[in-house]
C-alpha positions, 0 to 999 in steps of 0.5 A: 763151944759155938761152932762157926763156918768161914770161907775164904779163897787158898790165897797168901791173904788168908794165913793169919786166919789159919795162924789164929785157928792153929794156936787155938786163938779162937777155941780160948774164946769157945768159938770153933772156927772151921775154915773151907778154901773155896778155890773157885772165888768170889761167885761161888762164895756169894752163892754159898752165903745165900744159901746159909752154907756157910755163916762168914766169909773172905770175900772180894769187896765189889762181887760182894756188893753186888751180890747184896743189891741182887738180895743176898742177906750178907753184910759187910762186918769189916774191910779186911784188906785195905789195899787194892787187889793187882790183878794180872791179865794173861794169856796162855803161853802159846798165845799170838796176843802180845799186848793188851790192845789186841784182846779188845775183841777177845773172850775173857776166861771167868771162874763164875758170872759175879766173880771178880775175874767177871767182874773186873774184866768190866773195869779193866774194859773201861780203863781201856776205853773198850765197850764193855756190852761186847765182853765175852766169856767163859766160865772155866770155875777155878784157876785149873780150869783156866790153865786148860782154857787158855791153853787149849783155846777156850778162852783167850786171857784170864785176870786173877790176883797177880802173886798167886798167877806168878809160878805159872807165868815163872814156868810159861804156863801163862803170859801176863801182859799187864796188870789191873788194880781194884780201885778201892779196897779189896777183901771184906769180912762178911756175915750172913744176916742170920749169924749177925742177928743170932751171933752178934757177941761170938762175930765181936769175938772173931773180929777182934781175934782176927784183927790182933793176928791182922795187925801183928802180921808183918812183924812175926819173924820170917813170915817171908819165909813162911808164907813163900813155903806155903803157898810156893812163891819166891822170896821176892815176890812175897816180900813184893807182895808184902810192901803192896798189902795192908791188913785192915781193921776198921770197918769199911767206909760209906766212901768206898762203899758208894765208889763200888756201886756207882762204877758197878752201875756205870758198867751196867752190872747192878740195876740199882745201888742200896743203902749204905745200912744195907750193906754194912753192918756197924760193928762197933770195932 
């Protein structure tokens, strides 16, 4: 029995990995698939990679990225979800902010540096045509710590994935004043590459386990039901959140790949972009 790590965030994306590890998909194949939930993000995860903590993980495609052109041995083995990431801009409930025009000089709550809420409040900046050199920030680690932030004052808003944002804006936790979408694909499996060089035959395995479970996923009976019981959501809001969210199963494209780097370089946030070859790995699938 080969003992794998993944890790992922506590997110509605994630369930057809727990669904496959739950029905023993992977154990049929003698892979011990153990999952952790890393509710702080992207940023921790990358750091977790580097450090050998874990050998895969579901992960924000540009946080990704640019944690390898700073030299972390990862590689993306496959996109996993090919639609963009809506990620919702919010205040706290008690804000005097009302519109996303009067945040241009206010501080933006980050779970880490390198996480996608840093990341992307660079992007949502340019959108705005805002100087992305004066963002502020605050690292608040998970999305507990921006209920506290931006309630008490810390920070001013927080972007974080729409749907999983949505109770909180429900019950007048927060306010969304808008939303902000990635503008390529927004997760991607990634492997250390020591596990790639050690393990090449049990990741083939892994991806074509979880790529039968990926694409089946939308068809299973009542997974609007399943899903809005698991992660607390209303019935509208996965079904929303449904017809906005495409599994992949193919390997990411040079494209996309080149649109991330050259948008991270124009923000000043990678020093240099990297070959392709160095961020991807071609798994054959």
């Amino acid at each position: 029995m080969k003992q794998v790590r993944i890790i992922g965030v506590p997110e509605h994306f994630n369930l057809p990995w727990h669904m496959a590890i739950e029905e023993n998909a992977f154990l049929d194949r003698g892979i011990d698939l153990q999952w952790k939930n890393i509710p702080e993000g992207t940023g921790k995860m990358c750091q977790m990679l580097e450090n050998e903590e874990t050998d895969l993980a579901i992960i924000l495609t540009e946080g990704l990225i640019k944690s390898i052109t700073e030299g972390n041995p990862t590689r993306i083995v496959q996109e996993y979800i090919s639609s963009p990431l809506l990620w919702g801009i919010h205040v706290g409930a008690k804000s005097s902010y009302k519109n996303i025009d009067e945040l241009k000089h206010s501080k933006a709550a980050i779970s880490r540096f390198g996480s996608g809420s840093h990341l992307m409040a660079y992007v949502h900046a340019k959108n705005q045509g805002w100087e992305t050199n004066e963002l502020e920030f605050e690292v608040i680690n998970n999305l507990d710590g921006a209920i506290e932030g931006l309630t008490n004052g810390q920070a001013d808003y927080f972007m974080w994935e729409h749907f999983t944002t949505k109770p909180l804006v429900d019950n007048a936790t927060f306010r969304r004043l808008g939303d902000c979408p990635t503008p390529w694909p927004c997760f991607v499996i990634a492997a250390t590459t020591k596990f790639i060089e050690n393990n090449e035959k049990t990741l083939q395995h892994i991806l074509e386990i979880i790529n039968v479970y990926s694409s089946e996923f939308k068809s299973i009976p009542s997974i609007d039901r399943t899903l809005s019981n698991k992660y607390g959501q209303k019935l509208e809001d996965i079904n929303e959140w449904l017809g906005l969210t495409r599994w992949s199963q193919s390997e990411i494209s040079e494209a996309t790949v080149t649109k991330v780097q050259s948008t991270l370089a124009s923000l000043k946030l990678i020093e240099t972009s990297v070959p392709f070859k160095n961020i991807v790995k071609n798994m054959g699938n």
